[in-house]
C-alpha positions in Angstrom: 0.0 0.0 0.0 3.1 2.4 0.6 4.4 1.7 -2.4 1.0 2.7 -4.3 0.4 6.2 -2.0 3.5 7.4 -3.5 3.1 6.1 -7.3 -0.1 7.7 -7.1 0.5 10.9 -5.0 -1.9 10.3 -2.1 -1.8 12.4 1.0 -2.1 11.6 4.4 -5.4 13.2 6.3 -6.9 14.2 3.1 -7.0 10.6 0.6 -6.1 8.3 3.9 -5.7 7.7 7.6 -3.8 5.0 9.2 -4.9 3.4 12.2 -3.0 0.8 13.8 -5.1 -1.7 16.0 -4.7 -1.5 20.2 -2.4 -3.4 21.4 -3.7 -6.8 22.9 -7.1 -6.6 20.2 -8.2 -9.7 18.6 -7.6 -8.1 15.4 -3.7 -7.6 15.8 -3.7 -11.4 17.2 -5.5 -12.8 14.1 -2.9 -11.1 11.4 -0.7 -8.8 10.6 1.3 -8.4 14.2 3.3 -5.6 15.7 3.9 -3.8 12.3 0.0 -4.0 11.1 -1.3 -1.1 9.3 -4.8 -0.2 8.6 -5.3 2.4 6.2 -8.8 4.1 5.6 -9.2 5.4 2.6 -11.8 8.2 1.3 -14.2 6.9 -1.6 -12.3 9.0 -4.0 -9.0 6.9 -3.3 -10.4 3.6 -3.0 -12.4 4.3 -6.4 -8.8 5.4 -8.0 -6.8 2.5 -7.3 -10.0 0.1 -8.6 -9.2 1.9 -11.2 -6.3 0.8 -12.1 -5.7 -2.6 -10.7 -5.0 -4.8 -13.9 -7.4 -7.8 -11.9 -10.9 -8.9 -12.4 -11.9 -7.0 -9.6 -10.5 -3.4 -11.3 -12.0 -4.5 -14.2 -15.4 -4.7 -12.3 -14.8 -1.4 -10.2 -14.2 0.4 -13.8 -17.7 -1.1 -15.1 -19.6 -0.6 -12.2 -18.2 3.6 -12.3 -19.0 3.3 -16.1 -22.2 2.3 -15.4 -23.1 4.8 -13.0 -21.4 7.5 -15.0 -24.4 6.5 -18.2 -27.0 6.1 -15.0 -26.7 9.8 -14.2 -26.1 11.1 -17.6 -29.1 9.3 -18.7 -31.2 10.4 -15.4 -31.0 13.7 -16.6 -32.4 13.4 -19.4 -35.2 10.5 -18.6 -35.3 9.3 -15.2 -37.2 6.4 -15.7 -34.8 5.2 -18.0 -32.1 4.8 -15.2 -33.7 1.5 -13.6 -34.0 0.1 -16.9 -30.4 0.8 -18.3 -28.8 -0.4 -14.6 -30.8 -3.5 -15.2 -29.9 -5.4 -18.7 -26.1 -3.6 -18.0 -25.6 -5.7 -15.0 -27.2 -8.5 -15.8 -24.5 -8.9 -18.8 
């Protein structure tokens, strides 16, 4: 994840937060160990490195935005259109 916050120019407090867990937690026994890192990520981060992950589940993240990108365009000009459109897209 370190590696990707600086290829991608993300800033601490304002894309992400890191929390490590307390010591002693059932989440620090279960993985990761003294050096575990949780990062939270704003939606705007998370969506950008869907983005471009070269797996099956970036290539899903960019369908699903695509998706939703044609929803709204299309809302505007015929809402009832929206359900429809979300509808036979998915079910691809």
């Amino acid at each position: 994840m370190g590696e990707r916050i600086r290829d991608y120019h993300f800033e601490a407090d304002l894309d992400f937060s890191l929390r490590s867990p307390e010591p002693g937690s059932k989440a620090r026994a279960v993985r990761g160990g003294w050096n575990r890192k949780d990062y939270l990520l704003t939606p705007d981060m998370a969506k950008e490195l869907a983005m471009v992950e070269r797996t099956e589940r970036g290539r899903a993240a960019r369908r699903v935005s695509t998706l939703i990108g044609c929803a709204l365009a299309s809302e505007r000009e015929a809402p009832w259109r929206t359900v429809r459109l979300m509808r036979t897209r998915l079910s691809r």
